[in-house]
C-alpha positions in Angstrom: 112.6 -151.7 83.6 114.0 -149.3 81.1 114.4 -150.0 77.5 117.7 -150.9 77.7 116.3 -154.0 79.7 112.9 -154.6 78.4 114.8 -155.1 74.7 117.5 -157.6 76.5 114.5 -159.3 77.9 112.8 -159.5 74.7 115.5 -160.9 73.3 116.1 -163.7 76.1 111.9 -164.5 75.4 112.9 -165.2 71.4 115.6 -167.6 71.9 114.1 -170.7 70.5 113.2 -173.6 72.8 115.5 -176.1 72.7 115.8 -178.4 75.5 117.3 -177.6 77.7 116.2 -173.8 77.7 118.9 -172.2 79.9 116.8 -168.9 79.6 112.7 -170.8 81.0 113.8 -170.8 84.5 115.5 -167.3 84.9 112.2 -165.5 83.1 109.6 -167.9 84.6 111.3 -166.5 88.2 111.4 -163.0 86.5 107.7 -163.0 85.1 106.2 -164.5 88.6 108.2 -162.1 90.8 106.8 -158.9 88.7 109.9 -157.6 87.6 108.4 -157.4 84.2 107.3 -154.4 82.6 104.6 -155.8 80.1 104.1 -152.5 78.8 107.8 -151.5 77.7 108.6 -155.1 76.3 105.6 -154.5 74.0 107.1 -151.1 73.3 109.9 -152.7 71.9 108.4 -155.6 70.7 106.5 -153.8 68.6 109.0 -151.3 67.2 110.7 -154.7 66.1 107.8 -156.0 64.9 108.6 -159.3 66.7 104.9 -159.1 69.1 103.5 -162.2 67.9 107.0 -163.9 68.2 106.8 -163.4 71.6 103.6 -164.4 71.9 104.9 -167.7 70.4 107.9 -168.1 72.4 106.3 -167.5 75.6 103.8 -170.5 74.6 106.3 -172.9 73.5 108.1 -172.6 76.8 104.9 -172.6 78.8 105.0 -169.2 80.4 101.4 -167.7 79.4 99.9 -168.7 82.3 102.4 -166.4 84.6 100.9 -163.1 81.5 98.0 -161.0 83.3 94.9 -161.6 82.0 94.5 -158.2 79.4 98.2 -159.3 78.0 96.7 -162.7 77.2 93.6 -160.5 75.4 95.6 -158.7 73.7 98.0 -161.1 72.4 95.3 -163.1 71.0 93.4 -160.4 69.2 96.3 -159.7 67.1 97.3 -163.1 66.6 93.5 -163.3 64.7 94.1 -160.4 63.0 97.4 -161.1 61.7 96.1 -164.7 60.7 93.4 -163.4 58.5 96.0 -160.8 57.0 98.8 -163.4 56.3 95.9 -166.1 54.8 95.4 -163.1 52.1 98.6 -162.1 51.3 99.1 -165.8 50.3 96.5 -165.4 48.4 97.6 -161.8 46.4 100.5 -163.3 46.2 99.0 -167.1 44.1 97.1 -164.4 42.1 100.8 -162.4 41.5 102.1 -165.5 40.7 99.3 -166.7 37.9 99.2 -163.6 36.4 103.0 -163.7 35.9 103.0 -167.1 34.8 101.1 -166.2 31.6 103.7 -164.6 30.1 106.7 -167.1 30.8 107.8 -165.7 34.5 108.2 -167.6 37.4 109.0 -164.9 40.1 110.8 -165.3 43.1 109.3 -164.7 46.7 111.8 -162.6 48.6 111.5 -161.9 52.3 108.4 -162.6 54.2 106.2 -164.1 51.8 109.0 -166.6 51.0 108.8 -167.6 54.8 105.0 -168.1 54.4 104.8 -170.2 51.4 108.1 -172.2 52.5 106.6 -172.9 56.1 109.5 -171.5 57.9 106.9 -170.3 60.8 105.2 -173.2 61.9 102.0 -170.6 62.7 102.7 -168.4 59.8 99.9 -165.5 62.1 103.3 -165.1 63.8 105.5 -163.3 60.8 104.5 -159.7 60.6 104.4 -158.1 57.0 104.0 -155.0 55.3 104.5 -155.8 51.4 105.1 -158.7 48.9 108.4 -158.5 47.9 109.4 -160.6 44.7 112.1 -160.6 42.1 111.7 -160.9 38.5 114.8 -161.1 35.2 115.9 -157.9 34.9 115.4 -158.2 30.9 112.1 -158.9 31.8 111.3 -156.4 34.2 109.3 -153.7 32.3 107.3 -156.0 30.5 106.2 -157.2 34.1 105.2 -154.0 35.3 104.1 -153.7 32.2 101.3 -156.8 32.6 100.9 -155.7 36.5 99.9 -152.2 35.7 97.2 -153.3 32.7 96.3 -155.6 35.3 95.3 -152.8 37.8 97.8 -152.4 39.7 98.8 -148.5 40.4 101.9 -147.2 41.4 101.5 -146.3 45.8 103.6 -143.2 44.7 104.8 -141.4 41.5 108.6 -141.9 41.1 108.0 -142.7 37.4 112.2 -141.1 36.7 113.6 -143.6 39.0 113.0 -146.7 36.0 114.6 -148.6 35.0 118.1 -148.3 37.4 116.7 -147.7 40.6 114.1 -149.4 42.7 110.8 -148.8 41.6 107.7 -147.7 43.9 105.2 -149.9 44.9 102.3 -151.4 43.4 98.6 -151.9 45.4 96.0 -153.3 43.6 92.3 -152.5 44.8 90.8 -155.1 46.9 94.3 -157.0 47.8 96.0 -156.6 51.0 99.5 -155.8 51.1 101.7 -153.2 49.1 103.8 -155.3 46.2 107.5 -154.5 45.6 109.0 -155.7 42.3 112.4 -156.4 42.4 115.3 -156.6 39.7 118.9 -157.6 40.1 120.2 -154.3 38.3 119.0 -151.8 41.5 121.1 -153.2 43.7 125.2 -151.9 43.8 126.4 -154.3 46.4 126.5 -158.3 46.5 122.5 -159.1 46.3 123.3 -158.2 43.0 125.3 -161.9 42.2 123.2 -163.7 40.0 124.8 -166.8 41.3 122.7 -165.9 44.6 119.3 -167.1 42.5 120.6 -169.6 40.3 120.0 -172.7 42.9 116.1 -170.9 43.3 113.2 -174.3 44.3 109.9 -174.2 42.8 107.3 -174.0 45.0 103.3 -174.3 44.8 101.7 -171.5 45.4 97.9 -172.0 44.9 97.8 -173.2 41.2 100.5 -170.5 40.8 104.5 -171.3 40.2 107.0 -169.1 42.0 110.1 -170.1 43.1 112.0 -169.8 46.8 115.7 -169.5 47.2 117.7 -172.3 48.4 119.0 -173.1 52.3 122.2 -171.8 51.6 120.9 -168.4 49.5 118.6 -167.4 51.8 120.5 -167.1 54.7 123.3 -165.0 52.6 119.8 -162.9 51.5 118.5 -162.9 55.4 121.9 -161.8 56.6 122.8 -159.6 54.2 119.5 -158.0 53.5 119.5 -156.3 57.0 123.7 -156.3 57.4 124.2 -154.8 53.8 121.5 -153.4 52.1 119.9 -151.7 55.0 123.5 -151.0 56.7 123.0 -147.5 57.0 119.2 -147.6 58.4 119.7 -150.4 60.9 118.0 -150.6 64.2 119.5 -151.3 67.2 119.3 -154.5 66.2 117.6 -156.4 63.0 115.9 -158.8 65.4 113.1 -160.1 63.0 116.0 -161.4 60.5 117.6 -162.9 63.1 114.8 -165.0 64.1 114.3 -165.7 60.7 118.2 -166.7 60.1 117.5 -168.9 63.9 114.3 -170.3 62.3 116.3 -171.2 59.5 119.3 -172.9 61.5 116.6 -174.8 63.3 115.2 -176.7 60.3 117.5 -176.5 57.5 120.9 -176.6 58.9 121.9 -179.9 57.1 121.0 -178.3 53.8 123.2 -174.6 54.4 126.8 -175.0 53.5 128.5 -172.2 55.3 131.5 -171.9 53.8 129.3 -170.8 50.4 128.1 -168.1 52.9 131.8 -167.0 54.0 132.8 -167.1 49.8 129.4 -164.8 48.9 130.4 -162.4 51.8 133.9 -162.5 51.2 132.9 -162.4 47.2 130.8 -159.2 47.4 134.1 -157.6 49.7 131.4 -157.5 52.7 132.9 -160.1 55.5 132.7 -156.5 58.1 129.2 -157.3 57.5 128.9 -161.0 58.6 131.3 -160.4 61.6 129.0 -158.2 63.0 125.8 -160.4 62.0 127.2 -163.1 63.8 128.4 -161.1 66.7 124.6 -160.2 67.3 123.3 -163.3 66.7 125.5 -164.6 69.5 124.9 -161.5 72.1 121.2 -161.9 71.3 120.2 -165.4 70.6 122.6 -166.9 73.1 123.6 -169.4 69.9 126.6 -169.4 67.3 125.9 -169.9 63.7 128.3 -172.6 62.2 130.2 -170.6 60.5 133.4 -170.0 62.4 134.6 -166.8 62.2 136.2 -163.9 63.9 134.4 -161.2 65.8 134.8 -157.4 64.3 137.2 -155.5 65.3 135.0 -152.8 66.8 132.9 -155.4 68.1 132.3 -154.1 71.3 132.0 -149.7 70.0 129.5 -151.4 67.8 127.5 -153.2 71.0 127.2 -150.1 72.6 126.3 -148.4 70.1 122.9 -150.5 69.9 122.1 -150.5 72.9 122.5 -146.2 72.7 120.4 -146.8 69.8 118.0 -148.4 71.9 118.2 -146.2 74.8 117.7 -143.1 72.9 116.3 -143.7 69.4 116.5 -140.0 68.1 120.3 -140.3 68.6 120.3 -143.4 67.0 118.8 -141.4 63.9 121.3 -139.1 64.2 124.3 -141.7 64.5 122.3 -143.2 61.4 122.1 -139.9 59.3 125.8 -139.0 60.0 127.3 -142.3 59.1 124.9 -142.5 55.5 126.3 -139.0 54.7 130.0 -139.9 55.6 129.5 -142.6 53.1 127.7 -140.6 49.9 130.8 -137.9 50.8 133.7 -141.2 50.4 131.3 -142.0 47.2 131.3 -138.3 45.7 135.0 -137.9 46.4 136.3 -141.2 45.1 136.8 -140.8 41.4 134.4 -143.7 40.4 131.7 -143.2 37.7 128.9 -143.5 40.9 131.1 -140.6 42.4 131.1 -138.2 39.3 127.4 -138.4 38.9 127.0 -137.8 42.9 129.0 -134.5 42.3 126.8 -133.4 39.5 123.4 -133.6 40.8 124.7 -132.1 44.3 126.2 -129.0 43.1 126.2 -125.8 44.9 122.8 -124.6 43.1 121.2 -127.6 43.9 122.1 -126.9 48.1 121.4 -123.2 47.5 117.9 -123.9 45.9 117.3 -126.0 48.4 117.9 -124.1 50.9 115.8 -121.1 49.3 113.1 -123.8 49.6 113.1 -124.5 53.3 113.4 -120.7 53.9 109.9 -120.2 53.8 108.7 -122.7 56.1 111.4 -122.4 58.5 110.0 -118.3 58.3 106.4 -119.3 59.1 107.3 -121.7 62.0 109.8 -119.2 63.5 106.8 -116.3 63.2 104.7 -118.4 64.7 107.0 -119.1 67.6 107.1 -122.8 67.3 111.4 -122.2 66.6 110.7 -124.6 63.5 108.9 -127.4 65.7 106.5 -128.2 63.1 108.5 -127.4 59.9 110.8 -131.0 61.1 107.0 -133.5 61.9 
């Protein structure tokens, strides 16, 4: 089983149960006759960060018993782990949201710790996370960061001259688990930018804290735009742990997402490339097609195999990934547009040059020590 399959596989494992599964008999017969590499699929499971999904999905259509005995182990030592994690992120998160509260702001979860307080994953130990990402009023921004950093929270990096435009680093507080991100509407250049996106935003509970969620409809336009859009240009193969989220989702909200208000907000922001191809994936990988009914890209099937190289190979996925983010900043620079001007003026030819006086050195000391720059690059 090469990667190529063990990701196809993994993918077949995640498709929701839904009587009847046409996918239970097919990897019950694959699992029992050993055709199964456990030790790839958790390779890729866990470069997806979709382990415990598995773990979940392979329950709900009763398949554990066919898992060798260590799987089983190890499967349920990281489902207590994680459990223990996600039960106090909830609760950095009900402090976030107290501490917030005092002065006026309500902010709103984004991302995973949205799924956790709304109860999208029935066993929340299944969602992997690394941060708490919320989103406060851009007017109100500093004076949050403000509060946050009195409060003692400290910066995870210096990157004090990317405020106020630009998104700013992270905040970790001693003795709370997870990194938090603070969000504002006026970092983003692309359609998660549309204040109409949060204006629809539900109150939720959050343990004598109030934060708000967005609604059906705006959180799958976030979900699928989020990895489709915003990460466009440092996409995996395939965004599988949004997916699930947007399948999750479909599963229990469907009556309450109206799909053409996605098609508008995609067609609004001038990104419908973007939802063909989320929708093309979702299909290919989740056997399922989202209500929406709309055409395939064009370069649907280029972009297929693509993946799958990404997959095959990762390091040329990098590099497929690298070329196509520098092909854009060169359209930016050269397109006469304010972004474009200030592109050219901080990437002048003394810029490259010092640059390049600055890797000198290193690549110097690696090529002395006969390594041909091997250790310059790790």
């Amino acid at each position: 089983m090469n990667r190529v399959d063990a990701f196809l596989f993994l993918a077949r494992c995640l498709v929701p149960e839904d009587p009847p599964d046409p996918h239970r008999d097919e990897l019950a017969e694959e699992i029992a006759a050993g055709r199964v590499s456990w030790e790839r699929v958790i390779e890729i499971a866990s470069e997806y960060w979709m382990t415990l999904a598995l773990y979940r999905e392979l329950g709900e259509k009763r398949l554990l018993d066919l898992l060798p005995g260590d799987l089983l182990e190890y499967f349920n030592c990281i489902h207590e782990w994680n459990s223990a994690r996600n039960r106090e992120i909830l609760e950095h998160a009900s402090e976030l949201a107290r501490l917030l509260n005092q002065i006026g702001v309500e902010p709103l979860l984004l991302k995973g710790v949205s799924h956790l307080a709304s109860g999208l994953y029935p066993d929340p130990a299944v969602r992997f996370m690394y941060d708490i990402d919320i989103l406060v009023p851009s007017d109100r921004a500093l004076e949050c960061w403000r509060l946050l950093i009195s409060s003692g929270y400290r910066a995870a990096e210096a990157r004090v001259e990317c405020m106020p435009h630009e998104p700013w680093p992270g905040l970790v507080r001693k003795g709370r688990t997870a990194e938090l991100e603070m969000h504002h509407l006026s970092e983003w250049n692309h359609m998660l930018s549309s204040p109409s996106l949060y204006v629809d935003a539900e109150p939720v509970a959050l343990g004598g804290g109030k934060a708000r969620i967005l609604s059906a409809t705006s959180h799958m336009i976030f979900t699928l735009a989020h990895s489709y859009v915003h990460h466009q240009f440092r996409l995996a193969a395939a965004p599988l742990r949004d997916l699930y989220d947007a399948t999750l989702m479909l599963r229990q909200k469907d009556s309450e997402i109206a799909w053409q208000q996605v098609i508008d907000a995609f067609e609004r922001g001038g990104r419908m490339g973007a939802l063909r191809t989320a929708c093309m994936m979702w299909r290919r990988l989740f056997s399922q097609s989202p209500p929406c009914a709309i055409d395939r890209p064009p370069w649907a099937w280029i972009y297929w195999q693509r993946s799958l190289l990404k997959i095959r190979k990762p390091r040329w996925g990098l590099v497929c990934d690298a070329l196509a983010l520098y092909a854009r900043r060169l359209r930016i620079a050269f397109s006469g547009t304010a972004e474009g001007k200030r592109m050219r003026r901080e990437f002048t030819p003394s810029v490259f040059v010092r640059k390049l006086r600055r890797a000198a050195p290193i690549w110097a000391a690696a090529n002395r020590r006969g390594d041909g720059g091997k250790s310059a690059s790790r």
